[in-house]
Backbone as JSON, one array per atom type, in Angstrom:
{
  "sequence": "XXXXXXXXXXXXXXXXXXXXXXXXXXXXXXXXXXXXXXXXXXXXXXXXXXXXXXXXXXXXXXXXXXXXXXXXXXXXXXXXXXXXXXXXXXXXXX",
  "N": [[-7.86, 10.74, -1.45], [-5.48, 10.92, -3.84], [-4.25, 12.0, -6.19], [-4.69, 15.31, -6.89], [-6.69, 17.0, -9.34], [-5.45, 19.31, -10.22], [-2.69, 18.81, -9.83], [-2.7, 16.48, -12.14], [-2.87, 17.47, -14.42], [-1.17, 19.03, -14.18], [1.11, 17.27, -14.48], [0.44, 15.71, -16.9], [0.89, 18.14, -18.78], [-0.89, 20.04, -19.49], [-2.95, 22.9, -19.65], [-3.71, 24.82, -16.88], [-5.7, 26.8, -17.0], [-7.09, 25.45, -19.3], [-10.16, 23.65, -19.6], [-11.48, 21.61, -20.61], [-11.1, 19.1, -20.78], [-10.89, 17.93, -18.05], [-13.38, 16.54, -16.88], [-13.22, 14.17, -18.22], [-9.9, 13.54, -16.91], [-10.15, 13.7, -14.41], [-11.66, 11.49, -14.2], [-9.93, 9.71, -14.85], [-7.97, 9.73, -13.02], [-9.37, 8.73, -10.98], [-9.98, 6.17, -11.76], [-7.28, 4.94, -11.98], [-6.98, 5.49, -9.03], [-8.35, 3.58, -7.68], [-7.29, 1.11, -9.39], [-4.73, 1.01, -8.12], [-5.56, 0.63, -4.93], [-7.12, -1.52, -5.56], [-4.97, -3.43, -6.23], [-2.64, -3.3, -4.37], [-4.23, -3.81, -1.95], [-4.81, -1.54, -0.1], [-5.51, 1.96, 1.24], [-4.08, 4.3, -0.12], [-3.49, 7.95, 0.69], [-2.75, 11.1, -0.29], [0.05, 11.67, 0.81], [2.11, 9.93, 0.32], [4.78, 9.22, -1.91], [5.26, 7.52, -3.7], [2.96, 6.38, -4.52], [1.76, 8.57, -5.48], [3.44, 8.61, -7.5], [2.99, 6.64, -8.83], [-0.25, 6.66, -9.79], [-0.02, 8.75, -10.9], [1.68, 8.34, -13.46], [0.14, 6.08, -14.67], [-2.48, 7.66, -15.25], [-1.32, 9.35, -16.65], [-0.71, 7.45, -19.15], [-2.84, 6.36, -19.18], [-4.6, 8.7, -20.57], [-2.98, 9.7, -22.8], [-3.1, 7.73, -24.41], [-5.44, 6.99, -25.75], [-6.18, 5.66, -27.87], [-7.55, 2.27, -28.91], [-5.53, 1.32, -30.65], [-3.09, 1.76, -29.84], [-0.16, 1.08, -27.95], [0.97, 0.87, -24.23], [4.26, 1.77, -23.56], [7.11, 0.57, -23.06], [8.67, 1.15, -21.14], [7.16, 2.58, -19.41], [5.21, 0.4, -18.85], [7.33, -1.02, -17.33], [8.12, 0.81, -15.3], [5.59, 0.96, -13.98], [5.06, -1.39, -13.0], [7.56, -1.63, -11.25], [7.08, 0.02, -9.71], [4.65, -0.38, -8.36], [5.28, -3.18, -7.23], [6.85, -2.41, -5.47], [5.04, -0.57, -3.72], [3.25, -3.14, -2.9], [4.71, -4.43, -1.41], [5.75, -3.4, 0.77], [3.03, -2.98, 1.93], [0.95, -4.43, 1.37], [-0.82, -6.73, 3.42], [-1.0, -9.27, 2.92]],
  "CA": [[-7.45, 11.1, -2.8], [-3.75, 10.92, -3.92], [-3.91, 12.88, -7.1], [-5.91, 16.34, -7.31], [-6.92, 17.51, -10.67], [-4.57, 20.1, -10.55], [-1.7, 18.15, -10.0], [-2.68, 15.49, -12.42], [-3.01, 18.47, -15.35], [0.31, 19.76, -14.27], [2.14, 16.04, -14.78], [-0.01, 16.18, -18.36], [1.17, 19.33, -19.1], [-1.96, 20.45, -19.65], [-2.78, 24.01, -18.79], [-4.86, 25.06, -15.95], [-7.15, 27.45, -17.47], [-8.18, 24.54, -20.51], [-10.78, 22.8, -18.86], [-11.98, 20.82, -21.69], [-10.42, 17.42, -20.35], [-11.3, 18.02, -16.61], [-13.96, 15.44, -16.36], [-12.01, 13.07, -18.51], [-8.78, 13.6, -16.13], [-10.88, 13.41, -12.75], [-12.1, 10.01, -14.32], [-8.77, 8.36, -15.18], [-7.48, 9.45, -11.7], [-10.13, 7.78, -10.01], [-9.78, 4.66, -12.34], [-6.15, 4.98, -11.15], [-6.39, 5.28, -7.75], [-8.65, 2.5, -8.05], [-6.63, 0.35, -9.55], [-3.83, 1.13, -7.33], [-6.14, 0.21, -4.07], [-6.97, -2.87, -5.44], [-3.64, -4.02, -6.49], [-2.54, -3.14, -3.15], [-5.2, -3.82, -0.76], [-4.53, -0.54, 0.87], [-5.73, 3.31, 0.72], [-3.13, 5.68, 0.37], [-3.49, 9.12, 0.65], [-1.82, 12.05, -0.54], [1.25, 11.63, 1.12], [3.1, 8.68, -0.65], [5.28, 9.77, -3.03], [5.3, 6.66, -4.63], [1.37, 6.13, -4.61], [1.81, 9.34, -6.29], [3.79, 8.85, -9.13], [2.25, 5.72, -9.62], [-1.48, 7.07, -10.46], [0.65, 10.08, -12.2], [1.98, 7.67, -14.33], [-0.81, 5.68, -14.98], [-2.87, 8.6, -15.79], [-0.62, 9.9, -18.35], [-0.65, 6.65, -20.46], [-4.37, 6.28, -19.86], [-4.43, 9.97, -21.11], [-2.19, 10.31, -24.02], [-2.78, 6.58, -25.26], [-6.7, 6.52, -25.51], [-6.77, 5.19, -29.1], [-7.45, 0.73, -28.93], [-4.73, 0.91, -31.39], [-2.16, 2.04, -29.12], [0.26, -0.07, -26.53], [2.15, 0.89, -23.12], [5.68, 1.54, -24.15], [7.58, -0.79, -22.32], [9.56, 1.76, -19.93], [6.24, 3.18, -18.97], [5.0, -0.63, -18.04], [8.01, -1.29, -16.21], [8.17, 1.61, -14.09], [4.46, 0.73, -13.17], [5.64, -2.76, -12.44], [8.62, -1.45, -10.12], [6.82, 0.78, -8.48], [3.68, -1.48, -8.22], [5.48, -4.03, -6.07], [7.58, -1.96, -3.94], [4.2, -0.53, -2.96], [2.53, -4.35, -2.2], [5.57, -5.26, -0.38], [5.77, -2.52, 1.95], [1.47, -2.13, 2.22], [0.16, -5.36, 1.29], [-1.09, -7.65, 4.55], [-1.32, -10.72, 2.83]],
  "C": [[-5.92, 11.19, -2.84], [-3.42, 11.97, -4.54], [-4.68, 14.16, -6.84], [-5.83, 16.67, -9.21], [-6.03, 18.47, -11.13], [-2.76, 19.73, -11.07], [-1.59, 17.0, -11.18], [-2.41, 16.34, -14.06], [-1.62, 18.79, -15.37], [1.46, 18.03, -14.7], [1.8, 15.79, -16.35], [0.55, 17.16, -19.25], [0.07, 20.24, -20.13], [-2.32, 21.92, -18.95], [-3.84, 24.32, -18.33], [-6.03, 25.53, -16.29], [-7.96, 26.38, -18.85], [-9.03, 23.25, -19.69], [-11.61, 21.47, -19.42], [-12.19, 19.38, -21.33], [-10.6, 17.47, -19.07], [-11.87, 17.0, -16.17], [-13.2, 14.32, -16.81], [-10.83, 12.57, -17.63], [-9.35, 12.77, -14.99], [-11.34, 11.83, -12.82], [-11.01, 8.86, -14.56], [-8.03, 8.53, -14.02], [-8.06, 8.73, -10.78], [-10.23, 6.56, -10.65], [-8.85, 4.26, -11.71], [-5.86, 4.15, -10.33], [-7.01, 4.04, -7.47], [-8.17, 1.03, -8.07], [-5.19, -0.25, -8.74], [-4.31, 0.05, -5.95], [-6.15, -1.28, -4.28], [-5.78, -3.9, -5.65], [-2.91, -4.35, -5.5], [-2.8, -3.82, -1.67], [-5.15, -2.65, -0.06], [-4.76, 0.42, 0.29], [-4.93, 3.89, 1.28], [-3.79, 6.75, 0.17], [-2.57, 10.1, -0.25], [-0.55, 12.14, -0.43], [2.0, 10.63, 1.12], [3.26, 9.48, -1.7], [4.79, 8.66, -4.21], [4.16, 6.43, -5.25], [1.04, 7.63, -5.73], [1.92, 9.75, -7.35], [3.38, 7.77, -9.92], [1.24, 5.96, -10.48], [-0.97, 8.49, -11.47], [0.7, 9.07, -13.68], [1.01, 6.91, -15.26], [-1.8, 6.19, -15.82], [-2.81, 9.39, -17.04], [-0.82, 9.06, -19.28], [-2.24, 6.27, -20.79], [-4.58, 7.71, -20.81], [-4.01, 10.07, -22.49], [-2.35, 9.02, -25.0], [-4.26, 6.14, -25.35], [-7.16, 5.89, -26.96], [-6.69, 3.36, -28.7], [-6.07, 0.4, -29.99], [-3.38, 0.7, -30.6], [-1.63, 1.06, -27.95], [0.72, 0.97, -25.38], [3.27, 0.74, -23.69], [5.95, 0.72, -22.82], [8.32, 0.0, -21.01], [7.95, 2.23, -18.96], [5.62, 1.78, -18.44], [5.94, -1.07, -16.88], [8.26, -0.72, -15.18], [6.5, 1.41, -13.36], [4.93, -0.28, -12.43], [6.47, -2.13, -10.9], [7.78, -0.59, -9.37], [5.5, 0.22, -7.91], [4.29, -2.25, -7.01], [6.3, -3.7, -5.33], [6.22, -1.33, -2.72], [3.25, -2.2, -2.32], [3.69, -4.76, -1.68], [5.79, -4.36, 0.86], [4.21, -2.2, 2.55], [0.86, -3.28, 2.28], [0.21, -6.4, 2.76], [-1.2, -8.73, 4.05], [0.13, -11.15, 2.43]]
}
């Protein structure tokens, strides 16, 4: 696991005791990390920063942008991007 629920609430700014969104959360971090893995080829852990702020990031725009109407602002794609392929160039075996 990269993210915990706690941590993923606190980058939300979502507060601990509202548990409302819990399963919701726990499900877009594991989409995430997910997505991360396969992008990758590789399971990080916890301790990548980067792997970190990636599924943070991720999280948030799945999170805050759940209407079909809605896009990815463009800073929020590009910092996936950049931080996307610094992780497959330093992780990826192929």
């Amino acid at each position: 696991m990269i993210l915990t629920l706690a941590e993923a609430k606190n980058f939300l700014k979502v507060d601990a005791d509202i548990t409302d969104d819990d399963l919701l959360i726990q499900n877009l971090i594991d989409a995430a990390e997910t997505h991360l893995i396969n992008a990758v080829d590789y399971k990080f852990d916890n301790t990548n920063s980067l792997a970190k702020l990636y599924v943070s990031v991720l999280v948030n725009d799945y999170y805050n942008n759940r209407s079909s109407t809605q896009e990815t602002s463009v800073k929020t794609r590009e910092t996936l991007q950049s931080i996307l392929l610094q992780l497959q160039y330093c992780y990826s075996e192929t």
